[in-house]
N, C-alpha and C positions, 0 to 999 in steps of 0.2 A: 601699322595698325595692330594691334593686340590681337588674340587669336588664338582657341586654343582648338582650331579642328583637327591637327592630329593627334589629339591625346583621344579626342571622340574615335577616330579610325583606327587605331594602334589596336593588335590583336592583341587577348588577352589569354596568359597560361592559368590555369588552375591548379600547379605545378604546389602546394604549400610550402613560403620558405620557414626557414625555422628560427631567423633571427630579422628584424625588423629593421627597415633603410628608414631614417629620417632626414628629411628635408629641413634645413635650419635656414630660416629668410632673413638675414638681419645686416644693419648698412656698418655699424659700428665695429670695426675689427675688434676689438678688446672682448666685448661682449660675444659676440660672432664664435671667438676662437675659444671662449670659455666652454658658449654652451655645445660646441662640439667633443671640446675633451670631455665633458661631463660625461655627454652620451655614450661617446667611444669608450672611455669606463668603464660603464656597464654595459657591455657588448653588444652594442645599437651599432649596424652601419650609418656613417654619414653622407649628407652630399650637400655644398655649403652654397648660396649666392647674397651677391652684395644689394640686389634691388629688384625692382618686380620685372623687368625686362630679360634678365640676366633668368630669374627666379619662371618665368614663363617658357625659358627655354629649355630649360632642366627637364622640368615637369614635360613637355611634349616628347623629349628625346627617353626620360626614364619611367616615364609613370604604370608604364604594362609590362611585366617579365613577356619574353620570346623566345621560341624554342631555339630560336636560329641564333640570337646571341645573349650574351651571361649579363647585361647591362641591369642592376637591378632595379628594381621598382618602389616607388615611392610608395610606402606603408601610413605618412602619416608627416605632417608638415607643422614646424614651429613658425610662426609668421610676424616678423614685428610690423605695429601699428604705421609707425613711422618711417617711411621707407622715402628713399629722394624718386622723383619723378612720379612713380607707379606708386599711390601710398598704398600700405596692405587691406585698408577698406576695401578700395577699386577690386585689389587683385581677389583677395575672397570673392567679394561679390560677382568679379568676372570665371572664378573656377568652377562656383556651386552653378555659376547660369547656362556653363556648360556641360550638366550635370556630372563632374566630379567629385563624388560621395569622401574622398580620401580623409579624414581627421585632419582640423586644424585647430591646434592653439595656441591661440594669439596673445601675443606678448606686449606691454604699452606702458610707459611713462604715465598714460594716462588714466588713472584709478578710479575715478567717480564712477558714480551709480551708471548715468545716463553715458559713459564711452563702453562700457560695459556689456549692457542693453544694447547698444548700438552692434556692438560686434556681434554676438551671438546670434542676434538677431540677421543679420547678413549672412551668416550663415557658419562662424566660430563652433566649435565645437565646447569649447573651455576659452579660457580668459584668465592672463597672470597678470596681475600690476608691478613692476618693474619698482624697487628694488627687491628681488626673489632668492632663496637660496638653490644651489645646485639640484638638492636632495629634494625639493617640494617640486622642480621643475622635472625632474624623470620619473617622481612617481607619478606623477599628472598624465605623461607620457606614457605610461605603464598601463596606466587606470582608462585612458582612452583608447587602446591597442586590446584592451582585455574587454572594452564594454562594444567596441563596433564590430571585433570579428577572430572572438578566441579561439574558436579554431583552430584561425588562420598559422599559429605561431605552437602547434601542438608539435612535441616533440617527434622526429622520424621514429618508424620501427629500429632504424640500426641506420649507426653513421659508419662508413667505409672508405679504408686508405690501401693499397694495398693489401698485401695479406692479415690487415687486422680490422678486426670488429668491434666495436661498439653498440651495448642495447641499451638507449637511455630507461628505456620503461622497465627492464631488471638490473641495472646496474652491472651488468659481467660486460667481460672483455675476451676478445677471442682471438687467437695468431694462430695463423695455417691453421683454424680449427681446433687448437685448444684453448681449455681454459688456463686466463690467465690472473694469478691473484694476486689481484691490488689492495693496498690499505685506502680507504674513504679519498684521502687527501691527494692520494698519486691517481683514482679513480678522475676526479672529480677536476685535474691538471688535466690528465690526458681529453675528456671529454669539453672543456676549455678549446683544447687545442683543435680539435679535432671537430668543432664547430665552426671555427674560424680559420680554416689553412691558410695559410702564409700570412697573415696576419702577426705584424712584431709582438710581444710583451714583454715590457719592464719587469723587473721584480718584484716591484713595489705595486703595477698591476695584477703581476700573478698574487701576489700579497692579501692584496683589496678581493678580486676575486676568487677566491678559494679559502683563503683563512680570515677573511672579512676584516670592517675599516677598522675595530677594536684589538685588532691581533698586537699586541707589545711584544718583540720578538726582532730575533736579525734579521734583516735578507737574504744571508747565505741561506736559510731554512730552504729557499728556493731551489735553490744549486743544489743542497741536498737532496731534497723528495726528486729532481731531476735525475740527478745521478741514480736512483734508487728506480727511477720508473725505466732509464734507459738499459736499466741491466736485465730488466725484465719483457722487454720489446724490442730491446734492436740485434741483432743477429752480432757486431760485433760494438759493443757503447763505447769506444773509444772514436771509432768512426759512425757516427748516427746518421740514420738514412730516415728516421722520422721527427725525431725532434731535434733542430741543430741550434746552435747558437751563434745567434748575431753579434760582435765583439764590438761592447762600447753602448750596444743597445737591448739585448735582453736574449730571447726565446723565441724562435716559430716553429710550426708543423708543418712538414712537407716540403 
């Protein structure tokens, strides 16, 4: 039987994160694994299931941060209509009955007025009709993370790895307490990085993220502003202790 009594008893942190875990409910792999790179893109964590069963289980094991362990929590949930066994109607309707406030927007083949109506009404937050482009599908995402709880995703006073520092709210950077100065571009990599530790990046992501999707330009540009930030934060950048390189697949921090 269905059941979502432990996400009602799961202790909740008040802990603010600063980058947003979405739940993507969809049975179709192809779609599925699109709208996840999409999100992972633009630096959405994800956490994927194939159907409302699988999609019920997530949600009770992730949906609250705990101090006790790093598991993170469901910020906000893409949900397709059409799901085998569990359709997403049910499953909406059985999240909000247990009062789960979390954002959901629902995704469907089905475009008329009245499937529409029907979802929001059960309790959707938004509504895409299916076929959608990437780009309208993460700002919708964006636009619902920013209208139910901006706050929630306000940048820290200072990100910290070791002996260096990061202030998003002024832009400096600090090792062992000094300053250290960055051009915009090598700012803007490191603070990338340094939001997301051990997380891979391509080039072609560091690309998109940092010199954005219009940038006409090589790749290596990447390797260089790298080379350029590593000589300026790692004690020896032939041997990097903060940003290394994954061979074959890109860049991580830490």
């Amino acid at each position: 039987m269905l059941s979502l009594e432990t996400v009602v008893d799961a202790p909740v942190s008040h802990v603010p994160p600063a980058i947003a875990h979405i739940l993507v409910i969809e049975d179709e792999d192809l779609i599925r694994e699109t709208l996840v790179l999409a999100l992972q893109d633009e630096g959405f964590q994800t956490i994927a299931a194939t159907d409302g069963h699988e999609a019920l289980s997530l949600i009770n094991s992730h949906l609250f941060r705990s101090h006790a362990d790093l598991t993170p929590a469901i910020d906000l949930i893409v949900l397709d209509l059409m799901l085998p066994g569990v359709s997403g109607l049910d499953l909406c309707r059985l999240i909000r009955r247990e009062g789960c406030t979390v954002p959901i927007l629902m995704i469907s083949a089905k475009g008329s007025e009245i499937d529409r109506v029907v979802g929001l009404e059960i309790g959707a937050d938004d509504y895409l009709s299916k076929p959608f482009g990437m780009r309208e599908m993460v700002a919708r995402c964006r636009a619902l993370l920013r209208r139910v709880q901006p706050q929630h995703f306000a940048s820290p006073p200072v990100l910290r790895f070791q002996e260096l520092c990061l202030y998003p709210q002024e832009c400096r950077v600090t090792l062992r307490g000094e300053e250290v100065n960055l051009s915009p571009k090598e700012y803007k990599l490191l603070e990338l990085f340094m939001r997301q530790p051990r997380r891979v990046w391509s080039r072609e992501q560091l690309l998109d993220q940092v010199w954005g999707h219009d940038f006409i330009g090589d790749s290596k540009t990447v390797d260089v502003h790298i080379r350029w930030l590593r000589e300026k934060i790692e004690v020896d950048p032939s041997h990097p202790e903060y940003i290394l390189t994954v061979r074959g697949f890109g860049y991580r921090f830490g």
